[in-house]
FIZALO-286568 format. One record per residue (C-alpha): y, x, z; residue in three letters. Coordinates in nm, 4 decimals, m for minus. Each point is the difference from the previous one (the first is absolute). Example, Ala and Ser with C-alpha at 12.3 -4.5 7.8 and 13.67 -1.06 7.14 Angstrom:
<lumzas>
{lumza {m0.4500; 1.2300; 0.7800}; "ALA"} {lumza {0.3440; 0.1370; m0.0660}; "SER"} 
</lumzas>
This chain:
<lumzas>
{lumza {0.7713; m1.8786; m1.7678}; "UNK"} {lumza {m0.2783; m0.2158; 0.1151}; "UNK"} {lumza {m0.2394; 0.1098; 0.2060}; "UNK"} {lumza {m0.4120; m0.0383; m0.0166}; "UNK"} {lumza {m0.1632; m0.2212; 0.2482}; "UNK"} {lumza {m0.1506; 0.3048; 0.1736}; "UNK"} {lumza {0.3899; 0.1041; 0.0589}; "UNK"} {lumza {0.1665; m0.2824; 0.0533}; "UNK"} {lumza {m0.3014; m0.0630; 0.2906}; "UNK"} {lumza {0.0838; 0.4231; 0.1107}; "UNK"} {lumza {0.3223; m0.0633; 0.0003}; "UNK"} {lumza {0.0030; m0.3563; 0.2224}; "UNK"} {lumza {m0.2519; 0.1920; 0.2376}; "UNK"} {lumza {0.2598; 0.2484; 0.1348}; "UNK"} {lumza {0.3025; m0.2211; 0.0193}; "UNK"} {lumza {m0.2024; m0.2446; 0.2034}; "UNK"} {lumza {m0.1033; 0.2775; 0.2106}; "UNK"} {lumza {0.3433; 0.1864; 0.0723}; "UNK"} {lumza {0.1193; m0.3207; 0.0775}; "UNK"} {lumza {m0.1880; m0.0557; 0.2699}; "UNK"} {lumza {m0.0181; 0.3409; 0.1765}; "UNK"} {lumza {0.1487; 0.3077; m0.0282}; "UNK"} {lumza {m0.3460; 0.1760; m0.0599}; "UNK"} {lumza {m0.0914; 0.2345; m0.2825}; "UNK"} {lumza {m0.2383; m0.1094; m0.2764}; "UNK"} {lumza {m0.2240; 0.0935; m0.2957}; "UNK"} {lumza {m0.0052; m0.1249; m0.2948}; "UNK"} {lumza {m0.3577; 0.0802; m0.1867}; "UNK"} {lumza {0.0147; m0.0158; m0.4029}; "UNK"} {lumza {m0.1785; 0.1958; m0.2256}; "UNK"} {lumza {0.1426; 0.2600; m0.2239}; "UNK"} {lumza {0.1357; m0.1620; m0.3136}; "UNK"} {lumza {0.0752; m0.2905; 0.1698}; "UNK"} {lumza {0.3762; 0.0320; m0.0403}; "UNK"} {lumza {0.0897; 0.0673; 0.3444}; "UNK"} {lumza {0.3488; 0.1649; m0.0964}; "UNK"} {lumza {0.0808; m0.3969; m0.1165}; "UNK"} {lumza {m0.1039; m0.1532; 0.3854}; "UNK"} {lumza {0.2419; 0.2805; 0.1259}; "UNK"} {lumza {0.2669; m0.0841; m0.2291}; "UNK"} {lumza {m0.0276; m0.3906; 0.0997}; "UNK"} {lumza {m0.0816; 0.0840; 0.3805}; "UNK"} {lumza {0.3082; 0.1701; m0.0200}; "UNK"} {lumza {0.2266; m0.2524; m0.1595}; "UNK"} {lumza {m0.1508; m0.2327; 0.2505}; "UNK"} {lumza {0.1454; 0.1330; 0.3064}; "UNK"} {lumza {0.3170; 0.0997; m0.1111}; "UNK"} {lumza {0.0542; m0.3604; m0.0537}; "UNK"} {lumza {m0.1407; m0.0783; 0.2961}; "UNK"} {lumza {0.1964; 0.2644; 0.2024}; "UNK"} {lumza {0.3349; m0.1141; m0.0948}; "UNK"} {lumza {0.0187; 0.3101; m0.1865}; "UNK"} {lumza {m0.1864; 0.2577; 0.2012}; "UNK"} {lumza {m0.1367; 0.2984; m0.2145}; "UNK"} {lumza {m0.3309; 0.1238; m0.0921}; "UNK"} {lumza {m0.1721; 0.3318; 0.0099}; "UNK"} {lumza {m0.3194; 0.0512; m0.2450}; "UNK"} {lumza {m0.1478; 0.3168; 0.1106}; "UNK"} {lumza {m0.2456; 0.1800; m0.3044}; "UNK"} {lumza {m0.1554; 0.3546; 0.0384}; "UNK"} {lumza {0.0820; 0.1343; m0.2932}; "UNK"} {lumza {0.2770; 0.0560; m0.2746}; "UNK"} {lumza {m0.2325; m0.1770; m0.2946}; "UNK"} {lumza {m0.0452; m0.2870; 0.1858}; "UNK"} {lumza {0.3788; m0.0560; 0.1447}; "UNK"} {lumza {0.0587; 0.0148; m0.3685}; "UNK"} {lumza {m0.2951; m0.2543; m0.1194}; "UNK"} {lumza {0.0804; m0.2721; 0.2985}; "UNK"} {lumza {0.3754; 0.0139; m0.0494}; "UNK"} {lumza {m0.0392; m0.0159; m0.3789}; "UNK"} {lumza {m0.2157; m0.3267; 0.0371}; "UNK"} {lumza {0.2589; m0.1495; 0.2966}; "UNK"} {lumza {0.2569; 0.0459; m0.2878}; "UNK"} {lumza {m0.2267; m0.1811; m0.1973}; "UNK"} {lumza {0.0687; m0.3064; 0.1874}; "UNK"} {lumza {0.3567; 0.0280; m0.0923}; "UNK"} {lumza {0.1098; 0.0874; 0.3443}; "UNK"} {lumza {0.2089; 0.3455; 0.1003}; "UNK"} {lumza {m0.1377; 0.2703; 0.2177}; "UNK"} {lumza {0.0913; 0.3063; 0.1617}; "UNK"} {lumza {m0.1952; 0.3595; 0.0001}; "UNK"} {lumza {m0.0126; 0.1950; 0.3008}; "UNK"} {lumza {m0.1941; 0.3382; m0.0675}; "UNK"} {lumza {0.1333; 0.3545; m0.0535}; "UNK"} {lumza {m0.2772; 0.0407; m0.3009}; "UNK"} {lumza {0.1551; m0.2485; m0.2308}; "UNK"} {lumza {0.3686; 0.1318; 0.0958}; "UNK"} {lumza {0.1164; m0.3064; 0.1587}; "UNK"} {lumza {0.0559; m0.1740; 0.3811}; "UNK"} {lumza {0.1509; m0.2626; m0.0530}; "UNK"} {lumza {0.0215; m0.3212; 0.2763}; "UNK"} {lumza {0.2401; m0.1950; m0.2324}; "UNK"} {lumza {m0.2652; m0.3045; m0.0901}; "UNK"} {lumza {m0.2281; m0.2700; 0.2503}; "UNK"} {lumza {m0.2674; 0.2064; m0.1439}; "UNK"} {lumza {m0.0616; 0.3677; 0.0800}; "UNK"} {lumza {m0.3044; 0.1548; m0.0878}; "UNK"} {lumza {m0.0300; 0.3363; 0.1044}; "UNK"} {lumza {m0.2502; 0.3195; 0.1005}; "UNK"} {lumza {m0.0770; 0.0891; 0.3415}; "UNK"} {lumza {0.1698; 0.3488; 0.0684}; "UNK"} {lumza {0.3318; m0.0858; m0.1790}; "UNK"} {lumza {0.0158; m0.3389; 0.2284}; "UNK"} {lumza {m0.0634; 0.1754; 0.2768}; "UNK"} {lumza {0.2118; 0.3222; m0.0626}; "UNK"} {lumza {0.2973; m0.2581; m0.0509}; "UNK"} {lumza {m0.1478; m0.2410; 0.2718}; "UNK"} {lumza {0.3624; m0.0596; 0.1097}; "UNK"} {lumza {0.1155; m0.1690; m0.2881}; "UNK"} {lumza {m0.1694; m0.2697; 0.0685}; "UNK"} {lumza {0.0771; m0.2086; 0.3020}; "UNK"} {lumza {m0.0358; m0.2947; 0.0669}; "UNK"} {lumza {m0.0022; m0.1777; m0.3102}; "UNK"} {lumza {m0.3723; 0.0055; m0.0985}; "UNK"} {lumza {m0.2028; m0.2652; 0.1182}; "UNK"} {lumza {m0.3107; 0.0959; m0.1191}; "UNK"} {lumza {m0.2157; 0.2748; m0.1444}; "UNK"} {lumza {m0.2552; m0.0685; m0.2960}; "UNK"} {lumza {m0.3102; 0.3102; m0.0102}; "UNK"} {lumza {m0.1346; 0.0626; m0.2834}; "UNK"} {lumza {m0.3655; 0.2037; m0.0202}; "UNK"} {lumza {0.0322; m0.0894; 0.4086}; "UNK"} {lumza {m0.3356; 0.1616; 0.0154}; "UNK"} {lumza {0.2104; 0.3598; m0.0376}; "UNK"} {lumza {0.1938; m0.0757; 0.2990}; "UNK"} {lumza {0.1572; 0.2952; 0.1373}; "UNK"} {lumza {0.1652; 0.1311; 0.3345}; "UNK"} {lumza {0.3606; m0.0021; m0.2385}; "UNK"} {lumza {m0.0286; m0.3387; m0.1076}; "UNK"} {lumza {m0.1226; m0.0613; 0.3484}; "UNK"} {lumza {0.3425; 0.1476; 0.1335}; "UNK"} {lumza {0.1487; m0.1848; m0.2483}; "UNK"} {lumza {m0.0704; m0.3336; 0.1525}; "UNK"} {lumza {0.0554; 0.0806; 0.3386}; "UNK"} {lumza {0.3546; 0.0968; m0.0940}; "UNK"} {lumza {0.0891; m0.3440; m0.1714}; "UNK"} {lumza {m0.1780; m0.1844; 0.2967}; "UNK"} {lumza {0.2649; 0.1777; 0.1946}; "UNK"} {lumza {0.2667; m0.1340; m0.1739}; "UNK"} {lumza {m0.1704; m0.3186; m0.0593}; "UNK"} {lumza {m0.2804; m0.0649; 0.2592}; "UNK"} {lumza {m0.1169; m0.3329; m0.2331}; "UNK"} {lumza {m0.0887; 0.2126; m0.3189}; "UNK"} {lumza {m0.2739; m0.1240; m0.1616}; "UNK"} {lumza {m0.2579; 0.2117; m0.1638}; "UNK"} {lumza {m0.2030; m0.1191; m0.3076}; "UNK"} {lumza {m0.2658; 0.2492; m0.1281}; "UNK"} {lumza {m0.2403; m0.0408; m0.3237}; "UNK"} {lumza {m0.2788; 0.1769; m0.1181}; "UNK"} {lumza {m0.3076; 0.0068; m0.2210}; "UNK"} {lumza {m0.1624; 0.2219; 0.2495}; "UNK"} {lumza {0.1143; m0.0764; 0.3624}; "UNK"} {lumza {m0.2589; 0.2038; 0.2364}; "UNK"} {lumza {m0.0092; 0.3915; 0.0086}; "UNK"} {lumza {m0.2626; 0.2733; 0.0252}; "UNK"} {lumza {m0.1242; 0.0398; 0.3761}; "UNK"} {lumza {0.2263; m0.2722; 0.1196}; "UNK"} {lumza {m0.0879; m0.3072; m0.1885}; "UNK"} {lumza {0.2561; m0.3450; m0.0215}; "UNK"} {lumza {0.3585; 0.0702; m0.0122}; "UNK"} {lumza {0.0364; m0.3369; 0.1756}; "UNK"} {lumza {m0.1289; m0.1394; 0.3236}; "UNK"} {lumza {m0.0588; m0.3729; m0.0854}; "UNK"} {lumza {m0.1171; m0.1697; m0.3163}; "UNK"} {lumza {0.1010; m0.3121; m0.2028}; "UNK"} {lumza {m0.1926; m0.2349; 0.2927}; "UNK"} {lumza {0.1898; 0.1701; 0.2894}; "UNK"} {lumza {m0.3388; 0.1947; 0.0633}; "UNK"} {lumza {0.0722; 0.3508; 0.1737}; "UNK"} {lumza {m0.2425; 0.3283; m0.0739}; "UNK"} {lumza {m0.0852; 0.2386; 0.2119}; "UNK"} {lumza {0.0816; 0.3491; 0.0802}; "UNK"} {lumza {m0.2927; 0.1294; m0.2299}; "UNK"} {lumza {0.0875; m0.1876; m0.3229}; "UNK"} {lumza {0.3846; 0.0276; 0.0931}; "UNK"} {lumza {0.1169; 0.2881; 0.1643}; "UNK"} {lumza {0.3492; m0.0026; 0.1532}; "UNK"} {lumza {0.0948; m0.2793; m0.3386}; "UNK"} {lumza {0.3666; 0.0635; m0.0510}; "UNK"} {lumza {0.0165; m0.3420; m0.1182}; "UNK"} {lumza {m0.0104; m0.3792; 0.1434}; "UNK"} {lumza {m0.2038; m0.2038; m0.2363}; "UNK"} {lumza {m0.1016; m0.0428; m0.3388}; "UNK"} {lumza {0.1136; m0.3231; m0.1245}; "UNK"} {lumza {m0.1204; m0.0434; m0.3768}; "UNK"} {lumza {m0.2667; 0.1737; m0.2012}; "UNK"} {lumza {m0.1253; 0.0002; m0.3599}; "UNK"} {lumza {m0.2514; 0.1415; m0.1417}; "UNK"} {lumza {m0.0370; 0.1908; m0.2977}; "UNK"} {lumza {m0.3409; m0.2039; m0.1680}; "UNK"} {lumza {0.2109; m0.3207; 0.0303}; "UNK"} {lumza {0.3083; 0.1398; m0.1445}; "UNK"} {lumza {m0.2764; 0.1650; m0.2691}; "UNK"} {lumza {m0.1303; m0.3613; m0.0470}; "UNK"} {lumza {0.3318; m0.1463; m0.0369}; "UNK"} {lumza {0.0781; 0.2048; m0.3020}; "UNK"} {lumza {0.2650; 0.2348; 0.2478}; "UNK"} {lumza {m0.1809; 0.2656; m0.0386}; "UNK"} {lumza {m0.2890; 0.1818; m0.2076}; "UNK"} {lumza {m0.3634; 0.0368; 0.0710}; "UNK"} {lumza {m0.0657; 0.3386; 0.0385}; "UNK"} {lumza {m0.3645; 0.1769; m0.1498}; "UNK"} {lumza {m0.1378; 0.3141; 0.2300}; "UNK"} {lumza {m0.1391; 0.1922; m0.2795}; "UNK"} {lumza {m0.1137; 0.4010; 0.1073}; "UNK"} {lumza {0.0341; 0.3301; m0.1386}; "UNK"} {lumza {m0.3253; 0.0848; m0.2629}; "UNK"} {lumza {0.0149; 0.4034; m0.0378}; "UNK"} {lumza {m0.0233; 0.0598; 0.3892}; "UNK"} {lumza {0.1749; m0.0096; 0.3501}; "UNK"} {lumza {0.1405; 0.2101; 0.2615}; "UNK"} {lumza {m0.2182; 0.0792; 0.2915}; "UNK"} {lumza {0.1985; m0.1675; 0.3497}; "UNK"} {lumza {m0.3022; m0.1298; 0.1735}; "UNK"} {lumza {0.0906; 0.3150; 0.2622}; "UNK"} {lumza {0.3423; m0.0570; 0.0614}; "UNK"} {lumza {0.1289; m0.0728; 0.3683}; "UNK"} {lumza {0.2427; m0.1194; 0.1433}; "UNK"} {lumza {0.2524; 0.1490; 0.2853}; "UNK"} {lumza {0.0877; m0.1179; 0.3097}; "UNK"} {lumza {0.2967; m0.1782; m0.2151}; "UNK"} {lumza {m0.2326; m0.1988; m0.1613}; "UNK"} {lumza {0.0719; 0.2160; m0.3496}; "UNK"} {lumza {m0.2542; 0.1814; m0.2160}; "UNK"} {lumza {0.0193; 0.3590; 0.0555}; "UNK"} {lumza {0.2300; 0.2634; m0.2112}; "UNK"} {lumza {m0.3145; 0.2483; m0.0120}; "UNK"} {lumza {m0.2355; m0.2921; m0.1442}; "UNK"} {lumza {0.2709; m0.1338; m0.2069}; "UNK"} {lumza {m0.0025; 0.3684; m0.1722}; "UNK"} {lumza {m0.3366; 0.0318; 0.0017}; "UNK"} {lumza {m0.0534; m0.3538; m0.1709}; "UNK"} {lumza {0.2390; m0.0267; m0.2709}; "UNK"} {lumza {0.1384; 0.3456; m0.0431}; "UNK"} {lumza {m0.1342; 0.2449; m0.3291}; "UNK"} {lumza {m0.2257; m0.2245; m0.1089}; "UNK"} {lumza {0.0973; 0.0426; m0.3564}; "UNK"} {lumza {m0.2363; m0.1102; m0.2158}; "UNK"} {lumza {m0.0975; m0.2879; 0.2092}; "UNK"} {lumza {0.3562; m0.0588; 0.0383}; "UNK"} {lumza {0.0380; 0.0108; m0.4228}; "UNK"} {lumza {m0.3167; m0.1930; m0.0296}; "UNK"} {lumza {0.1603; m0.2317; 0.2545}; "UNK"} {lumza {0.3443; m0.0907; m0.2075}; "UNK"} {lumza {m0.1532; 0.0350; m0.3524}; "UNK"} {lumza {m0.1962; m0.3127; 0.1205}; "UNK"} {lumza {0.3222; m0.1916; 0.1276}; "UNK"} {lumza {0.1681; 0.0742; m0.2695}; "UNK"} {lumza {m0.3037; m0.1292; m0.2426}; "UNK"} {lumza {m0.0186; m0.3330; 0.2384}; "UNK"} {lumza {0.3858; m0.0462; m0.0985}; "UNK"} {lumza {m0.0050; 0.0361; m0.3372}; "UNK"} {lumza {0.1551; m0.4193; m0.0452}; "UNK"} {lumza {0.1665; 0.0482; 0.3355}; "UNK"} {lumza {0.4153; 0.0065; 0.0580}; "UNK"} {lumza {0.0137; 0.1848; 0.3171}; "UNK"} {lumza {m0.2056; 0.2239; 0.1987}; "UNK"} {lumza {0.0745; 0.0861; 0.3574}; "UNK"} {lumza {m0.2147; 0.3060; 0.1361}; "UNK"} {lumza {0.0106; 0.0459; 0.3803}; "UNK"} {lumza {m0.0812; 0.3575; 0.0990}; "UNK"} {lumza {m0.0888; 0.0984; 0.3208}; "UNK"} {lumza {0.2316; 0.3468; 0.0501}; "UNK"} {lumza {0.3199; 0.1063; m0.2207}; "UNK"} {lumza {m0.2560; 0.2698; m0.0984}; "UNK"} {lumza {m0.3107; m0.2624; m0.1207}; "UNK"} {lumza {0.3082; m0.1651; m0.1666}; "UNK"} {lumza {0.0975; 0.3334; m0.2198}; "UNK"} {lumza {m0.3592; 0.0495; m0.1085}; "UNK"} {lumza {m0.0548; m0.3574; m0.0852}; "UNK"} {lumza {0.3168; 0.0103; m0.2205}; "UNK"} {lumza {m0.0915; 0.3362; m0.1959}; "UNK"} {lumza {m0.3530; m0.2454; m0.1491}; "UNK"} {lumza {0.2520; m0.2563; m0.0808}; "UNK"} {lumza {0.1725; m0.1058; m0.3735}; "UNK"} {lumza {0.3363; 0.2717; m0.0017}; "UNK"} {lumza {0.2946; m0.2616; m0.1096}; "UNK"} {lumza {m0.1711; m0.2924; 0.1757}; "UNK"} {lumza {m0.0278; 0.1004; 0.3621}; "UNK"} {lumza {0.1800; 0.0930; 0.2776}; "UNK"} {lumza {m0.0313; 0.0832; 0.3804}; "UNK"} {lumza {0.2383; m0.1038; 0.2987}; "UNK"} {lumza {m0.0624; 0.1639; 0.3083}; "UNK"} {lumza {0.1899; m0.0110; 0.3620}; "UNK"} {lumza {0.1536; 0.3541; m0.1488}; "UNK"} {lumza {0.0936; m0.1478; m0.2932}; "UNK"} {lumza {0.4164; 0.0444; m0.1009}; "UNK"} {lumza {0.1644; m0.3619; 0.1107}; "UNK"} {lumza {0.1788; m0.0177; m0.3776}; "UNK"} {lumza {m0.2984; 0.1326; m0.1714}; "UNK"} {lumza {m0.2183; m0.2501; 0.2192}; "UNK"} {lumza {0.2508; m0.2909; m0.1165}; "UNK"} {lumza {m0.0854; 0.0957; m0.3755}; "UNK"} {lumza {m0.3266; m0.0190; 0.0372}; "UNK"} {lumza {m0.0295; m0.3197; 0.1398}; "UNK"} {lumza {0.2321; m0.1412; m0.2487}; "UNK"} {lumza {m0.2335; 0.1230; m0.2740}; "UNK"} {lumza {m0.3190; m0.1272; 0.0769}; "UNK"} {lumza {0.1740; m0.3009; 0.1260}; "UNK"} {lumza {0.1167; m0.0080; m0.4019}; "UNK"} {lumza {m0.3041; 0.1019; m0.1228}; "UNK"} {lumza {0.0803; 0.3123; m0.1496}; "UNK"} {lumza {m0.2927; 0.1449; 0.2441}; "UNK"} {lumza {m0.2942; m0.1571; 0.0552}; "UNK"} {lumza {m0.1731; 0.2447; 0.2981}; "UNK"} {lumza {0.2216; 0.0623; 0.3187}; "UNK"} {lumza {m0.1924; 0.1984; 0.2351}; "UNK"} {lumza {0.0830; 0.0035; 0.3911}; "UNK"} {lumza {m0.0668; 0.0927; 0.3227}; "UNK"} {lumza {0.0943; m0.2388; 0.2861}; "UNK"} {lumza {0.3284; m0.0808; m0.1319}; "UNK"} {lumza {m0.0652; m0.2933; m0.2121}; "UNK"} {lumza {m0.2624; m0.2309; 0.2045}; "UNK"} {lumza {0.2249; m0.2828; 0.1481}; "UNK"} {lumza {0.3411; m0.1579; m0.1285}; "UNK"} {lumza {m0.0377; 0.0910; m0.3490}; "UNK"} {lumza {0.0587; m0.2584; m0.2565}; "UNK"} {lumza {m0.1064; 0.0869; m0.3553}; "UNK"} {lumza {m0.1793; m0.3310; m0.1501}; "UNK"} {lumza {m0.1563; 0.1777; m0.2909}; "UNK"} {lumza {m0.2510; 0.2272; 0.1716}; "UNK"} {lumza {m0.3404; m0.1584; m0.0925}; "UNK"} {lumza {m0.2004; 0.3103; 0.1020}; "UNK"} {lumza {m0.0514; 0.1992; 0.3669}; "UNK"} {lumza {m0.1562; 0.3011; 0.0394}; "UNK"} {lumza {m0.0684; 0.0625; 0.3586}; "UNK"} {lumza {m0.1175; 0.3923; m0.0072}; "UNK"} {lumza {0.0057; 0.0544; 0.3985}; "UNK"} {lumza {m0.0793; m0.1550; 0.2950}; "UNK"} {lumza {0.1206; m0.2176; 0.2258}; "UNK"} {lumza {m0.0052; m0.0077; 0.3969}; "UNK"} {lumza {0.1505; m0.3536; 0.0000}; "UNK"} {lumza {m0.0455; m0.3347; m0.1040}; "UNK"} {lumza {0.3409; m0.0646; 0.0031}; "UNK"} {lumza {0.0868; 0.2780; m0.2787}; "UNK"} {lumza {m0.2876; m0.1087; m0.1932}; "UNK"} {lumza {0.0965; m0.3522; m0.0075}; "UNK"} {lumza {0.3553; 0.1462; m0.0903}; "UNK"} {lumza {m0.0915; 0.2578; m0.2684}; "UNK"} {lumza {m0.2380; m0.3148; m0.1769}; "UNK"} {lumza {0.3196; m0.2018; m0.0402}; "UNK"} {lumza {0.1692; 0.1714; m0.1733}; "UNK"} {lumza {m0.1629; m0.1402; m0.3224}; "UNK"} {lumza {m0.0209; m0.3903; 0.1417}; "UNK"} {lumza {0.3231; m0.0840; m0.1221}; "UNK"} {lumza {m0.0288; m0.2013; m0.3752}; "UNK"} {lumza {0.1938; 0.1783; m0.2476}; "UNK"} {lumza {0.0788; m0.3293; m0.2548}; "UNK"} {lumza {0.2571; m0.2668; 0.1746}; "UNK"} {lumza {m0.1476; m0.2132; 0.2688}; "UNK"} {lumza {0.0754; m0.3132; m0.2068}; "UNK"} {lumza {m0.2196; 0.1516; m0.3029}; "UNK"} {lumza {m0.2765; 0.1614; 0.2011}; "UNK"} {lumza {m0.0345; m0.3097; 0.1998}; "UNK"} {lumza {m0.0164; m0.2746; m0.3043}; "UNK"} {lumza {m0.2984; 0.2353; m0.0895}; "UNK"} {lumza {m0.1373; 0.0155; 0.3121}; "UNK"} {lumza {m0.0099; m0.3919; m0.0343}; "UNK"} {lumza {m0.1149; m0.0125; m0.3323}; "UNK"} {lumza {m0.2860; 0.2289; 0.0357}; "UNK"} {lumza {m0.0942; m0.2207; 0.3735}; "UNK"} {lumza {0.0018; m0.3324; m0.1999}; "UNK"} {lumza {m0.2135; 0.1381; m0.3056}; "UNK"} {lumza {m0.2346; 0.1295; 0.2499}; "UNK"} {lumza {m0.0064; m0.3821; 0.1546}; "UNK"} {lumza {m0.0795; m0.1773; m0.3224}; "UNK"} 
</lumzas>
């Protein structure tokens, strides 16, 4: 499979880089951008140039292990799973992609024989996949790390990294304790929009009304408060039906329609004003087998609403959504950016959407 330009350039960034120092780095590319294909050929890179060294690709969730290993088979190459929530840890292939607490509740399984460890969503790093890497460096102290994201800073902290593409280092107030080295390639998602990647999105706004948030405040954990949370979003019935009955007019010649609540109880009350048969709600409580069949659904299009609350913002890959409903708000950039993306990816193939892309440029030329 070959790779865009955009990749291929991702892709050269971090073998140059590993190769010259055993540093961490970031990778920066938008969400759409077909990251779990730069992992895949990352990976086959240095198990060739490892003499045969394996590879760990770390994911936070179950969905996405799924998603990134389906696409590294893709490529016609093997891989293993390593996570308890998909019923298999297996080290058998160069590959391995796994999620954090089954690597690390098995940590001893793996030796020596990894010689690198690829992040995914590195901007949810976490004190497991921290301990994680510091038992692999103990078994190999020249581990490389390699880390990508669409969103690499965090809320109250700011860069992940410490140094960007030009070797320039920030300071304590726009980096804060950076778990990684440097960033060594970025792309952006307006050039990857005017390439044809990915699609332009339109802010439109809800007509019948809004929820009231202008008093909500954060806590000294930089998050908006339970009591104004409730206060702001919770009962508001009518507004909340007034609310829904104008998403659902505004995707009347839409495929699917995403609808991020901002509690598991917003989410119930925004799913009672929505089209019985069409829609459905996943939640952090929701059943693991009954959250499988829902995703598999509106991934096939036999629902076209899938309400959620927090559980669906980053990693998940369903090309067909054309409409987001964002019906809370947001303390971060980050999450916004994340949430938004969800609906960048293009739903026809590339090859298609991009001859049209160049069609439509050239007519505008004449």
């Amino acid at each position: 499979m070959k790779l865009r330009p955009y990749q291929q350039q991702a892709h050269d960034a971090a073998i140059n880089w590993i190769k010259n120092t055993t540093d961490s780095c970031v990778l920066e590319l938008p969400t759409g951008s077909g990251k779990s294909l730069i992992v895949a050929e990352i990976a086959n890179t240095l198990h060739k140039i490892s003499k045969g060294k394996h590879i760990l690709c770390l994911v936070p969730s179950k969905e996405l292990l799924e998603q990134n290993a389906e696409k590294y088979r893709d490529t016609g190459n093997q891989c293993s799973l390593f996570s308890a929530s998909v019923g298999e840890t297996c080290l058998k292939h160069p590959v391995v992609f796994g999620t954090p607490v089954s690597v690390k509740n098995k940590i001893h399984r793996f030796g020596s024989k990894f010689c690198a460890v690829v992040l995914d969503e590195a901007h949810r790093i976490t004190p497991t996949v921290k301990s994680i890497i510091v038992a692999l460096l103990d078994h190999n102290p020249n581990l490389r790390v390699i880390a990508l994201s669409a969103t690499p800073y965090r809320m109250g902290s700011g860069y992940i990294y410490r140094m960007d593409e030009n070797g320039n280092a920030y300071s304590d107030d726009k980096a804060k304790d950076p778990y990684f080295s440097a960033k060594v390639f970025t792309v952006y998602a307006r050039d990857l929009i005017k390439q044809g990647y990915l699609t332009q999105p339109t802010i439109g706004g809800i007509n019948t009304g809004h929820y009231e948030t202008l008093e909500l405040q954060t806590n000294r954990m930089g998050n908006f408060a339970s009591v104004d949370i409730d206060r702001a979003f919770h009962g508001q019935g009518r507004l909340t039906s007034s609310i829904v009955g104008d998403i659902v007019s505004q995707a009347v010649n839409r495929q699917g329609v995403m609808i991020f609540a901002a509690t598991v109880q917003h989410a119930h009350e925004v799913l009672e004003s929505l089209p019985p048969g069409l829609s459905c709600i996943v939640t952090g409580k929701t059943p693991k087998k009954e959250r499988e069949e829902i995703i598999k659904d509106f991934k096939c299009k036999k629902i076209k609403y899938l309400v959620n609350c927090t559980v669906l913002c980053t990693g998940f890959d369903a090309p067909h959504v054309d409409l987001i409903a964002i019906l809370r708000a947001t303390e971060s950039v980050s999450l916004l950016q994340q949430i938004i993306g969800r609906s960048l990816r293009t739903h026809l193939p590339l090859d298609e959407k991009y001859n049209e892309y160049l069609l439509k440029r050239n007519k505008n030329k004449v």
